[in-house]
N, C-alpha and C positions, 0 to 999 in steps of 0.2 A: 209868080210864074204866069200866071192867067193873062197879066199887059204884057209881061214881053210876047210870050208865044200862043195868048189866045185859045191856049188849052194846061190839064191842070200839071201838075208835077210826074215826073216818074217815082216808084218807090223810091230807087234811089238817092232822088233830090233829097225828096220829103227827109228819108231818115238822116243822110249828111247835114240837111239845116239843123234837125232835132238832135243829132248826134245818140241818134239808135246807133248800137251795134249793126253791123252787116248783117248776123248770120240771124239776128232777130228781126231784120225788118220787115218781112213776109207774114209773120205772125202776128206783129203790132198790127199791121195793115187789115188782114184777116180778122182779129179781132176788135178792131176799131168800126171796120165794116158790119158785123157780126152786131154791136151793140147800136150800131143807128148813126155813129158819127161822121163816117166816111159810106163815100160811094166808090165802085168802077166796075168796069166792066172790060170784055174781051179786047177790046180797041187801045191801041196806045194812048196813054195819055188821056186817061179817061177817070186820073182819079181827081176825085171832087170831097167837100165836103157836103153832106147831108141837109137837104133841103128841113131850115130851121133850125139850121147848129149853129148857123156864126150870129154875132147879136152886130147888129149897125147902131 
């Protein structure tokens, strides 16, 4: 997502790639964010992974 459009996914990308349920992807997110792996914030398109989560 980040090359095509230079920012991160919406919830709903995220969970249709992952193939979360709908009515849980709010709560994956929330607790993904919760334990340190995901970031975002108020602004569209602002969810990221957690600075130190991905391995290069």
């Amino acid at each position: 997502m980040w090359q095509r459009t230079g920012a991160g996914p919406t919830w709903t990308e995220l969970g249709d790639e992952l193939g979360w349920p709908p009515a849980l992807r709010a709560r994956i997110v929330r607790l993904m964010a919760k334990e340190g792996v995901l970031t975002y914030g108020t602004e569209p398109r602002s969810l990221a992974a957690a600075e130190g989560t991905i391995e290069r």
